[in-house]
N, C-alpha and C positions, 0 to 999 in steps of 0.2 A: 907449370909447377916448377919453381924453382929449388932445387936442393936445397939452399941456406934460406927460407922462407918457412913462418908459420901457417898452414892453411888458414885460408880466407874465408869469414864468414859464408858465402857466397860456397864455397867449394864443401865446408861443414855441413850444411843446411840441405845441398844436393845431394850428399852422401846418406844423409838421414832419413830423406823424402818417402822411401818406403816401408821404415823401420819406427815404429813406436815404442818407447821405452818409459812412457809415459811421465818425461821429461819436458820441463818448460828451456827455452831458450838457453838462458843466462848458467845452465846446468851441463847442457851437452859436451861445453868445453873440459870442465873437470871428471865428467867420465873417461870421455879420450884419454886424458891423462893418466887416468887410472888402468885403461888398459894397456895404453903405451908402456908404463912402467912395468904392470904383470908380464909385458911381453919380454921387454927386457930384462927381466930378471929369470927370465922361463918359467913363469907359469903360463897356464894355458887363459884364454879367453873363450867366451863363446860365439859360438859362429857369427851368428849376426855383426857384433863387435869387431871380430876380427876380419869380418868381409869391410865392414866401414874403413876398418886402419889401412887395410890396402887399396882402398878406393880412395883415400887419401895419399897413397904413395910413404906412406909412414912405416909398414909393415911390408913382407913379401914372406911366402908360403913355398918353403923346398921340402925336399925328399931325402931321408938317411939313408942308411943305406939296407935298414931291414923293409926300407917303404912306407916309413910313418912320414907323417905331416908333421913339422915344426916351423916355429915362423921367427924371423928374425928380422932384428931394424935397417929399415936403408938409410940412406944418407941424407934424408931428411928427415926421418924419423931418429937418429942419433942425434943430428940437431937439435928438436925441439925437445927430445928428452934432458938434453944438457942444460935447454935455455931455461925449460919446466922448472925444473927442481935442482938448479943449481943453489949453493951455498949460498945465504945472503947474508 
């Protein structure tokens, strides 16, 4: 998985395998997006979702300092959120 790369098909589909969201194909893409953005903007997602974002390397799960969970973009999830929804 490259940092400056969109997940691959291939890598979407395996991340999904055990998760039904009762989503056809051509759909899964604009969820991602959807939670990629709620991530980045700090809202929360739910689990499932946010287990897939980091099984994409998109997301990563740290600890504040009162010991809650918040989750923030890596370096290829800042990417694809740039390329996502950038200005056209």
């Amino acid at each position: 998985m490259s940092e400056d790369t969109f997940p691959t098909d291939e890598e979407i589909y395996k991340a999904f395998e055990r998760y039904n969201f009762g989503l056809d194909k051509p759909e899964i893409v604009p969820f991602l997006k959807d939670g990629l953005l709620k991530t980045a903007c700090g809202y929360w997602n739910g689990h499932s979702l946010s287990t897939i974002l980091i099984k994409l390397n998109l997301i990563k799960s740290e600890l504040d300092e009162e010991g809650e969970t918040y989750y923030t973009l890596t370096s290829r999830g800042t990417f694809c959120c740039y390329e996502w929804f950038k200005r056209r």
